[in-house]
TORGUDREN-237274 format. One record per residue: chain; residue number from 1; residue in one letter; x, y, z of N, C-alpha, C in turn. Coordinates in steps of 0.02 Angstrom, whole numbers. Layout:
(r A NUM a (X Y Z) (X Y Z) (X Y Z))
...
This chain:
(r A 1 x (-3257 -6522 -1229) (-3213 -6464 -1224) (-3141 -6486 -1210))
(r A 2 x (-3132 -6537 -1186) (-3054 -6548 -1145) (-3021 -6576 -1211))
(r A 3 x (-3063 -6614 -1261) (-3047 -6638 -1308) (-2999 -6594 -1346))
(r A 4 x (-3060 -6535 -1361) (-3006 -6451 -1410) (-2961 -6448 -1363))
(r A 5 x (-2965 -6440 -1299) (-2895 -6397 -1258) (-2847 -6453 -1271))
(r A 6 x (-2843 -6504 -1281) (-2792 -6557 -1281) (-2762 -6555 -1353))
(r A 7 x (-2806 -6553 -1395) (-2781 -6575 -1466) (-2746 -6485 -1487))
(r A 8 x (-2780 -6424 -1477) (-2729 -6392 -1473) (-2669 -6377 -1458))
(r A 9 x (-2671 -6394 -1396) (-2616 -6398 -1344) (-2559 -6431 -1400))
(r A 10 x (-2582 -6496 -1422) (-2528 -6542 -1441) (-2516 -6506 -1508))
(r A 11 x (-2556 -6479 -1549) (-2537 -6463 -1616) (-2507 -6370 -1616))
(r A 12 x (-2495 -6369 -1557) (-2453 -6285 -1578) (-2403 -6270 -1618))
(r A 13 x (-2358 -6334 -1655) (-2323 -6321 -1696) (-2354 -6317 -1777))
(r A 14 x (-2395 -6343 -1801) (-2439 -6351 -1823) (-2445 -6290 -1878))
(r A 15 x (-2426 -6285 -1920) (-2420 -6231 -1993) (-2452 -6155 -1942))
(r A 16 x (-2410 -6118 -1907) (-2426 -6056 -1875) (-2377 -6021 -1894))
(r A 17 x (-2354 -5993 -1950) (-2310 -5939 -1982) (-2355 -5910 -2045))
(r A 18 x (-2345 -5858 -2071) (-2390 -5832 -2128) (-2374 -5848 -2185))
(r A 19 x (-2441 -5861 -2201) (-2454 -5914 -2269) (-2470 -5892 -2315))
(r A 20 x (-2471 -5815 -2327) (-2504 -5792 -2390) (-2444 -5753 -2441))
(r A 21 x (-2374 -5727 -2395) (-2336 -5705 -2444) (-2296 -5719 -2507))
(r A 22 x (-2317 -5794 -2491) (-2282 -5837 -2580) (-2349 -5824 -2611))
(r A 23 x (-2384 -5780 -2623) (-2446 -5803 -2678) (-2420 -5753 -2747))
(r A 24 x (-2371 -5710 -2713) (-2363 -5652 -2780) (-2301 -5713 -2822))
(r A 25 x (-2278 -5752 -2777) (-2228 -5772 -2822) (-2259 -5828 -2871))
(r A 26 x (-2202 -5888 -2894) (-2219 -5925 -2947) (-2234 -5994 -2890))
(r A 27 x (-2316 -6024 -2949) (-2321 -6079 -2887) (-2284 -6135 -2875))
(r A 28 x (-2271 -6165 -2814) (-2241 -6198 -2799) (-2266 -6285 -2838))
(r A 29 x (-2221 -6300 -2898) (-2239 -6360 -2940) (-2291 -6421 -2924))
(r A 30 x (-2322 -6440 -2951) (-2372 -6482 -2932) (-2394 -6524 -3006))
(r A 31 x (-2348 -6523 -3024) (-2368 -6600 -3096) (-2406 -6556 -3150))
(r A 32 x (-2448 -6579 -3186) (-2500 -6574 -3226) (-2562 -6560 -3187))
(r A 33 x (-2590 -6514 -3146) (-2624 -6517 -3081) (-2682 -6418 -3108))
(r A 34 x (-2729 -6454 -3087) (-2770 -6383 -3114) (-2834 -6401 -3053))
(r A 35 x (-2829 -6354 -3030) (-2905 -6366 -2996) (-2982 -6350 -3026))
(r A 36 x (-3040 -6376 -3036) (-3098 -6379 -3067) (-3126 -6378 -2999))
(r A 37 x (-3155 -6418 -2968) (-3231 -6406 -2932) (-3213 -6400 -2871))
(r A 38 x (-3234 -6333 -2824) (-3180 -6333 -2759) (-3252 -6330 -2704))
(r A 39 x (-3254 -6401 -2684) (-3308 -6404 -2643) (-3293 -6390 -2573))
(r A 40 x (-3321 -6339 -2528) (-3314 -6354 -2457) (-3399 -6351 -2446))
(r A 41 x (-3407 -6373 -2366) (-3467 -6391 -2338) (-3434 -6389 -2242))
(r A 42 x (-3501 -6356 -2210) (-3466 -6336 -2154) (-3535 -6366 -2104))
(r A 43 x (-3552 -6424 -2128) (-3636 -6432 -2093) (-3612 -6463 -2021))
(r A 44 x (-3549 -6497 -2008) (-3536 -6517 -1958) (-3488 -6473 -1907))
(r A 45 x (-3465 -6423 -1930) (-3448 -6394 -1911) (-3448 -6360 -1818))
(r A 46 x (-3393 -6396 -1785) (-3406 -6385 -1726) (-3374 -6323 -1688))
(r A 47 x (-3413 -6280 -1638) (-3384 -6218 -1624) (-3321 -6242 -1567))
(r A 48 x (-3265 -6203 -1556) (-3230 -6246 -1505) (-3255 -6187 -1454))
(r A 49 x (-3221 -6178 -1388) (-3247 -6171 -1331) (-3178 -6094 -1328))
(r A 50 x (-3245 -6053 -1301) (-3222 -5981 -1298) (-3208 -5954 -1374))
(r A 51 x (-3246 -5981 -1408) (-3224 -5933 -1504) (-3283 -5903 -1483))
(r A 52 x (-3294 -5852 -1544) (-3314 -5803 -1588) (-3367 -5851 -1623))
(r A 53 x (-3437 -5827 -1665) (-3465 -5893 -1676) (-3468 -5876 -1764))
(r A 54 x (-3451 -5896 -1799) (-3452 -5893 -1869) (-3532 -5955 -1887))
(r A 55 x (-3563 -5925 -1954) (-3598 -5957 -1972) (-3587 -6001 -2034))
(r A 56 x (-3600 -6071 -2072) (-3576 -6088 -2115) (-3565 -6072 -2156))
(r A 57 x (-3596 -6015 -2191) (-3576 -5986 -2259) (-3536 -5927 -2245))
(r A 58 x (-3502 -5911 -2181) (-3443 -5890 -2167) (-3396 -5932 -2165))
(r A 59 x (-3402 -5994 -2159) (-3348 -6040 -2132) (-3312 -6048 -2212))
(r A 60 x (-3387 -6068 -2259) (-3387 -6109 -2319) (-3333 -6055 -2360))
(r A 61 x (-3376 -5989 -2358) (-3353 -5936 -2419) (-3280 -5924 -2387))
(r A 62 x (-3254 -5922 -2332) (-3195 -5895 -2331) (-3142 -5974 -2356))
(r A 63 x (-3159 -6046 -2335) (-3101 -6067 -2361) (-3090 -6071 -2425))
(r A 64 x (-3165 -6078 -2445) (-3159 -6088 -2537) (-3138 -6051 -2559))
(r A 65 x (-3148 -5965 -2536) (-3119 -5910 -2574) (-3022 -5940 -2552))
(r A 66 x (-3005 -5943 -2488) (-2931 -5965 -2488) (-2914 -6020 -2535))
(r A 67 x (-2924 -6076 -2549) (-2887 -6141 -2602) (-2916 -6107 -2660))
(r A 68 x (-2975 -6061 -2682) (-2969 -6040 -2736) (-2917 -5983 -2746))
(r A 69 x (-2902 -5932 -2713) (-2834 -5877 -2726) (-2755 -5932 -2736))
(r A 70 x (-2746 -5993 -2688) (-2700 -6025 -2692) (-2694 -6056 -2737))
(r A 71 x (-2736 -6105 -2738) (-2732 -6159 -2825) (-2757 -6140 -2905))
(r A 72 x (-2802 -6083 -2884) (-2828 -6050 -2963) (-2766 -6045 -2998))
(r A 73 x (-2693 -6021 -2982) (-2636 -5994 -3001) (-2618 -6088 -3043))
(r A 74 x (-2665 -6131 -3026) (-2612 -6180 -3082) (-2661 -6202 -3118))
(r A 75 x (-2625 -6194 -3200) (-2645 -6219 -3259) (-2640 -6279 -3291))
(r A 76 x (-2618 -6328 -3263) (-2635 -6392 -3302) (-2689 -6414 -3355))
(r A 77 x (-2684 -6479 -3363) (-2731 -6487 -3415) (-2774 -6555 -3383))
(r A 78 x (-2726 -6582 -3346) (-2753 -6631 -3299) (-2827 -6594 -3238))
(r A 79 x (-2893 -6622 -3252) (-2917 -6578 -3204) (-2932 -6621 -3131))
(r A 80 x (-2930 -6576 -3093) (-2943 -6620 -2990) (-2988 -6570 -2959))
(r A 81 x (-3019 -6616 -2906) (-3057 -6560 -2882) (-3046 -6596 -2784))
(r A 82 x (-3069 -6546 -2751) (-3087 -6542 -2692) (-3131 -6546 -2658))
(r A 83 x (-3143 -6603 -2631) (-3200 -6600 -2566) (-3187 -6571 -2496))
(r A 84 x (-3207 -6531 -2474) (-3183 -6490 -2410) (-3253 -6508 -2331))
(r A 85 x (-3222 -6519 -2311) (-3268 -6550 -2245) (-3243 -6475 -2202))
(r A 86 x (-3270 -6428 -2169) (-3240 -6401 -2105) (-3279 -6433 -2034))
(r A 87 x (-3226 -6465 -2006) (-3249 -6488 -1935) (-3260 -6435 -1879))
(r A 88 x (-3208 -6399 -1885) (-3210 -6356 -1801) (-3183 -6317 -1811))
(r A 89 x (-3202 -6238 -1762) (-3140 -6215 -1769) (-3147 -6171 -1717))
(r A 90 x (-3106 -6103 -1693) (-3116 -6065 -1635) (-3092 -6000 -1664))
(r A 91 x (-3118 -5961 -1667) (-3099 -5883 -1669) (-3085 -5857 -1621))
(r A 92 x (-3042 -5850 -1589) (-3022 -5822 -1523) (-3042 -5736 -1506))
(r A 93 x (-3088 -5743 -1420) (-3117 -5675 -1414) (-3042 -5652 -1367))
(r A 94 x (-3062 -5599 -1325) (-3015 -5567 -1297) (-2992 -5595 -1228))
(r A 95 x (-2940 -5617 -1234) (-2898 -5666 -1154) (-2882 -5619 -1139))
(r A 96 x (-2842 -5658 -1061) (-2796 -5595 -1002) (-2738 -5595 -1048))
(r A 97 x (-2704 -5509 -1075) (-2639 -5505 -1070) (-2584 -5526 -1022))
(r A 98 x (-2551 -5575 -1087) (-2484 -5613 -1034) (-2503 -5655 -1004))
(r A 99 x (-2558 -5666 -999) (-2571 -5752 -956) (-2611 -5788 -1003))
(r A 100 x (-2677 -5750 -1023) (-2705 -5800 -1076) (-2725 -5761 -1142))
(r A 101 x (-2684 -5780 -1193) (-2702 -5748 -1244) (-2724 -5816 -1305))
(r A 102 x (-2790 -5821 -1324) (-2809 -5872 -1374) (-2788 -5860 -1418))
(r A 103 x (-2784 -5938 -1432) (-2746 -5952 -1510) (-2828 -5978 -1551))
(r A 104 x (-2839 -5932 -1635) (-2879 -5968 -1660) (-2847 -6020 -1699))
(r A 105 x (-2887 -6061 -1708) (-2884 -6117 -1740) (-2931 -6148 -1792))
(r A 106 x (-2921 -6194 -1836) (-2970 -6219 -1890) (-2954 -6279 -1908))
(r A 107 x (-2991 -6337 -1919) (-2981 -6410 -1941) (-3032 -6427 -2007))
(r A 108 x (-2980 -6455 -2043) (-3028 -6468 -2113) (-3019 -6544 -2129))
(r A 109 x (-3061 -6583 -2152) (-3058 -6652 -2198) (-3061 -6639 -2264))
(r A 110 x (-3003 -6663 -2295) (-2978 -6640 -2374) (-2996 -6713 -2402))
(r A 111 x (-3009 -6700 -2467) (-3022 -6774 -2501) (-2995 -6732 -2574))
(r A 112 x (-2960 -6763 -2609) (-2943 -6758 -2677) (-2963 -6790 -2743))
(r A 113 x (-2974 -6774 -2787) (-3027 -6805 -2843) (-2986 -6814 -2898))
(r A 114 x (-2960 -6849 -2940) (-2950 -6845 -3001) (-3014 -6855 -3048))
(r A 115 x (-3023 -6802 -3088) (-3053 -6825 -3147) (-3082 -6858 -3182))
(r A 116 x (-3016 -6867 -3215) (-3011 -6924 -3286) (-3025 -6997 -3252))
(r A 117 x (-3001 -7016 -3184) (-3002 -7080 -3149) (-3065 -7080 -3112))
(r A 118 x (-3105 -7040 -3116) (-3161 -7014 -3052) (-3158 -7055 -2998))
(r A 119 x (-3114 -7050 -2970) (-3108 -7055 -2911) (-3059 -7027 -2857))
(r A 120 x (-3059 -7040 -2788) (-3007 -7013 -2754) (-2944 -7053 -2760))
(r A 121 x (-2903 -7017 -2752) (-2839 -7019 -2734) (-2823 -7014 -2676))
(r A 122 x (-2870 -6990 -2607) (-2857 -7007 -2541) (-2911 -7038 -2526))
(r A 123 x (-2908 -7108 -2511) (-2966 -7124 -2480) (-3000 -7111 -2435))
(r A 124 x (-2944 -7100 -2377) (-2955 -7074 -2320) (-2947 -7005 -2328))
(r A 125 x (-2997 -6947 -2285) (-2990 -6889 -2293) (-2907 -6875 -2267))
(r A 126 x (-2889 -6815 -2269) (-2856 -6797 -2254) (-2854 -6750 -2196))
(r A 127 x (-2840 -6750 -2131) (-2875 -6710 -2080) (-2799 -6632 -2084))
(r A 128 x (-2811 -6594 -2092) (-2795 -6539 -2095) (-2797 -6472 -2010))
(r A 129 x (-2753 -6472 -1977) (-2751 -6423 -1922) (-2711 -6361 -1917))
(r A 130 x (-2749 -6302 -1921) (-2700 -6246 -1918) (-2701 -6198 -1864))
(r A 131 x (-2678 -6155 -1825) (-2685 -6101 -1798) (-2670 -6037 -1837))
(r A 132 x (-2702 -5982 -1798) (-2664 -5912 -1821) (-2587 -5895 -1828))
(r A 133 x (-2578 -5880 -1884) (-2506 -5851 -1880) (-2471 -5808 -1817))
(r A 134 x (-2425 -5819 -1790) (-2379 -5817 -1762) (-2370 -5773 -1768))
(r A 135 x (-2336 -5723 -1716) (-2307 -5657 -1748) (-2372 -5614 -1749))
(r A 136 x (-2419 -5622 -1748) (-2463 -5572 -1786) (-2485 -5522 -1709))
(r A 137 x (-2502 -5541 -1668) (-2509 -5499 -1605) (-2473 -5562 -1551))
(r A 138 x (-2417 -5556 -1543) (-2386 -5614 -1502) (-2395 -5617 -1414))
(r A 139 x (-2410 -5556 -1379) (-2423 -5557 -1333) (-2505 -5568 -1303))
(r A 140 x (-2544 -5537 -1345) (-2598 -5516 -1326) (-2640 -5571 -1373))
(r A 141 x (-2655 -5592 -1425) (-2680 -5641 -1469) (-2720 -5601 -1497))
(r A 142 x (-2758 -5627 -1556) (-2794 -5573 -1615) (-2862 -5565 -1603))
(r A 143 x (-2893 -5611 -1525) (-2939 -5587 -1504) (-2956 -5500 -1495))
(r A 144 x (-2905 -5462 -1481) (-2881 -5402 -1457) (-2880 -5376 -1532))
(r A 145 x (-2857 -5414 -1572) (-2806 -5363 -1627) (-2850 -5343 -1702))
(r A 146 x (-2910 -5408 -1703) (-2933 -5454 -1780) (-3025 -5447 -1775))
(r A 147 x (-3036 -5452 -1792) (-3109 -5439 -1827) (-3125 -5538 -1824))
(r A 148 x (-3169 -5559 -1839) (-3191 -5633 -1817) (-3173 -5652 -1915))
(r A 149 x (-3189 -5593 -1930) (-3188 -5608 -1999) (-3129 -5621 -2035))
(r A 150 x (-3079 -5567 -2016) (-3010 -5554 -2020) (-2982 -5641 -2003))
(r A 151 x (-2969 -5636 -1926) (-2956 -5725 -1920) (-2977 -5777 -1960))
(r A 152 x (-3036 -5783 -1979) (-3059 -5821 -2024) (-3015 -5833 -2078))
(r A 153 x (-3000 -5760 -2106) (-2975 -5762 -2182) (-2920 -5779 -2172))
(r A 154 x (-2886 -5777 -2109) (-2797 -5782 -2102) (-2807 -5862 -2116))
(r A 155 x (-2861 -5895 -2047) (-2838 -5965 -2041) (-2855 -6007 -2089))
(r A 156 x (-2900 -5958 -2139) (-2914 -5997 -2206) (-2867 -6012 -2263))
(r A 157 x (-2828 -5955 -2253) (-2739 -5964 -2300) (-2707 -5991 -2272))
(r A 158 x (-2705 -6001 -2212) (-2664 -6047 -2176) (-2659 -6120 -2201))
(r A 159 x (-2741 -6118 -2186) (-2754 -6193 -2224) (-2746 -6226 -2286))
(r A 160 x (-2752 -6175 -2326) (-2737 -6188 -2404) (-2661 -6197 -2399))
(r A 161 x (-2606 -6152 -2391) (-2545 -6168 -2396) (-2524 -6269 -2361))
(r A 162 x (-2559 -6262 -2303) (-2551 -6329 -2281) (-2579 -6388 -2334))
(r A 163 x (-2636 -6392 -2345) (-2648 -6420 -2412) (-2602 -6437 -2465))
(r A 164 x (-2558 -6366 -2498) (-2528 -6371 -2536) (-2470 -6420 -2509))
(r A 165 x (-2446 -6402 -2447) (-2380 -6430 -2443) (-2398 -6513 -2432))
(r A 166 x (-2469 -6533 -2411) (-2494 -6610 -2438) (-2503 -6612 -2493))
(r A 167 x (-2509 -6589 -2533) (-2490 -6598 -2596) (-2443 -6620 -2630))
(r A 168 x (-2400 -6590 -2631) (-2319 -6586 -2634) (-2287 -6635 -2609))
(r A 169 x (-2318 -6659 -2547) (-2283 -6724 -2506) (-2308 -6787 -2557))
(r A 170 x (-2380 -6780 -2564) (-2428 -6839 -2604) (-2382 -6841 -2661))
(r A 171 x (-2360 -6813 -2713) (-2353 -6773 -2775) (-2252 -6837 -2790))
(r A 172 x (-2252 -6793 -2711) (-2179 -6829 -2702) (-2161 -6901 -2692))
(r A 173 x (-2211 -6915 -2646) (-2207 -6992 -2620) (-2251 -7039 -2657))
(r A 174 x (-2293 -7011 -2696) (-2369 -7056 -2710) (-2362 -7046 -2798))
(r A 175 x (-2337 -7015 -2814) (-2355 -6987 -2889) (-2372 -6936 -2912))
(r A 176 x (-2431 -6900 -2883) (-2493 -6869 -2893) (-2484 -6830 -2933))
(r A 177 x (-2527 -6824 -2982) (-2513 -6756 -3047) (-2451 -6771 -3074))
(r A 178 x (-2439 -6829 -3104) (-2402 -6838 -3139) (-2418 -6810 -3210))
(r A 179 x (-2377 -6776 -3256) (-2383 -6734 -3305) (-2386 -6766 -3355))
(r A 180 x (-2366 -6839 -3359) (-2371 -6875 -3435) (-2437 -6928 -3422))
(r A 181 x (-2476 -6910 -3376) (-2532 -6956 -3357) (-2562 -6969 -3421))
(r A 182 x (-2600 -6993 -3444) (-2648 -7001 -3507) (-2704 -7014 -3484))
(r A 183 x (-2758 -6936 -3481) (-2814 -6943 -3440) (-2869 -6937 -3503))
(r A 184 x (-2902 -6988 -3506) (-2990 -6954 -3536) (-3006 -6889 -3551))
(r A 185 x (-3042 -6882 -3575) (-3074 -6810 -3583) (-3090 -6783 -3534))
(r A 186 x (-3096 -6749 -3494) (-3121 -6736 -3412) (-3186 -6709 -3413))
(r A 187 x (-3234 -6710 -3480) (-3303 -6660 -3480) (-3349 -6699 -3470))
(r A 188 x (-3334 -6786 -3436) (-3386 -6820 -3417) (-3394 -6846 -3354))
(r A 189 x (-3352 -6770 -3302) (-3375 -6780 -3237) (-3429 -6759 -3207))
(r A 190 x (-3426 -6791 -3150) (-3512 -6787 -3114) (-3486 -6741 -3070))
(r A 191 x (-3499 -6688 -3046) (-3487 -6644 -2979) (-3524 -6659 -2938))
(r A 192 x (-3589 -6681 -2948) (-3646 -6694 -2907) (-3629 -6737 -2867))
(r A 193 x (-3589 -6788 -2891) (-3554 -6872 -2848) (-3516 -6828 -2784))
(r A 194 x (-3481 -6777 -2808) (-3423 -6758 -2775) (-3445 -6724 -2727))
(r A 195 x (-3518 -6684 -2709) (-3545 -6655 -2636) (-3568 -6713 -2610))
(r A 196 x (-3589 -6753 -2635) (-3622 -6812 -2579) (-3556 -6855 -2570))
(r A 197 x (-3486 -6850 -2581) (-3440 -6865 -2555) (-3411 -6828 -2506))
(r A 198 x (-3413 -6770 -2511) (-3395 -6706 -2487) (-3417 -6703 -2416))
(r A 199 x (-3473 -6709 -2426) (-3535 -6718 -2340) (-3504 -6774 -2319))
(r A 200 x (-3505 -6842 -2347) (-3510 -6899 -2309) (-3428 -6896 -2271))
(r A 201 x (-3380 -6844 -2306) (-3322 -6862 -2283) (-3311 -6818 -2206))
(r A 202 x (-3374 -6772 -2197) (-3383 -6733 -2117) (-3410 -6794 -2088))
């Protein structure tokens, strides 16, 4: 337990503003970049201390449905896919107003796939930490305000936007989705490789 209270503590800056109002606009550039196989898996999934208790195919269906509303929007020709690990997370129930109001939170291990190269492009997962948006019940926390489900879906866009903006960093610093790549045919991937990567990366 002291572990979550610490690593929250330290990550309150941590992508907590709302993440879903760029989706009407145009997406934010990402190479030659299309998403194909959007794996999450939530078997390790640890509850943090004082949440709400979600079950895995709550955990699973809400982030996949989030990186799918976020990344479906790009058409490349280059195809990538996603391995999604969810480690932990906390849905916050109802604290003391003004003294303790919980923050939920959610942690994911991202792994990225190219294709045509079948392989990753992060070797190492990518560990991913978000809280609830900000702003949204600022005094009281969304224990009070949100449905377990509702939170879910927030901290699940949360997460996807964070993603993206590793993306973007990768994209920037690393290459990634470069648009004049010269990739293979991409119709002789294995997806199957990519859940038993998927697991091993929880």
């Amino acid at each position: 337990m002291m572990r979550w209270v610490l690593g929250l503590l330290m990550l309150v800056t941590v992508s907590a503003c709302a993440s879903n109002r760029d989706l009407g606009d145009a997406p934010v550039p990402l190479g030659d970049f299309r998403l194909e196989h959007n794996i999450v898996i939530a078997e390790n999934a640890q509850r943090g201390p004082l949440s709400r208790p979600a079950s895995q195919e709550q955990l699973t269906a809400a982030v996949k449905d989030a990186m799918a509303e976020r990344f479906g929007r790009y058409s490349g020709t280059s195809r990538y896919h996603f391995g999604i690990s969810v480690e932990g997370y906390v849905l916050a129930q109802p604290g003391i107003p003004l003294v303790l109001a919980p923050k939920s939170a959610l942690i994911l291990n991202v792994t990225v796939w190219d294709d045509a190269a079948g392989g990753k492009l992060n070797n190492e997962p990518e560990q991913i930490t978000v809280l609830e948006t900000f702003g949204t019940a600022p005094i009281i926390g969304t224990g009070y305000t949100m449905t377990a489900e509702e939170q879910l879906k927030e901290l699940s866009q949360n997460a996807a936007k964070a993603v993206e903006r590793f993306l973007v960093k990768q994209r920037n610093e690393q290459g990634w989705f470069a648009p004049d790549s010269a990739a293979p045919d991409a119709s002789e991937a294995q997806p199957s490789s990519l859940e038993t990567e998927a697991a091993a990366a929880g």
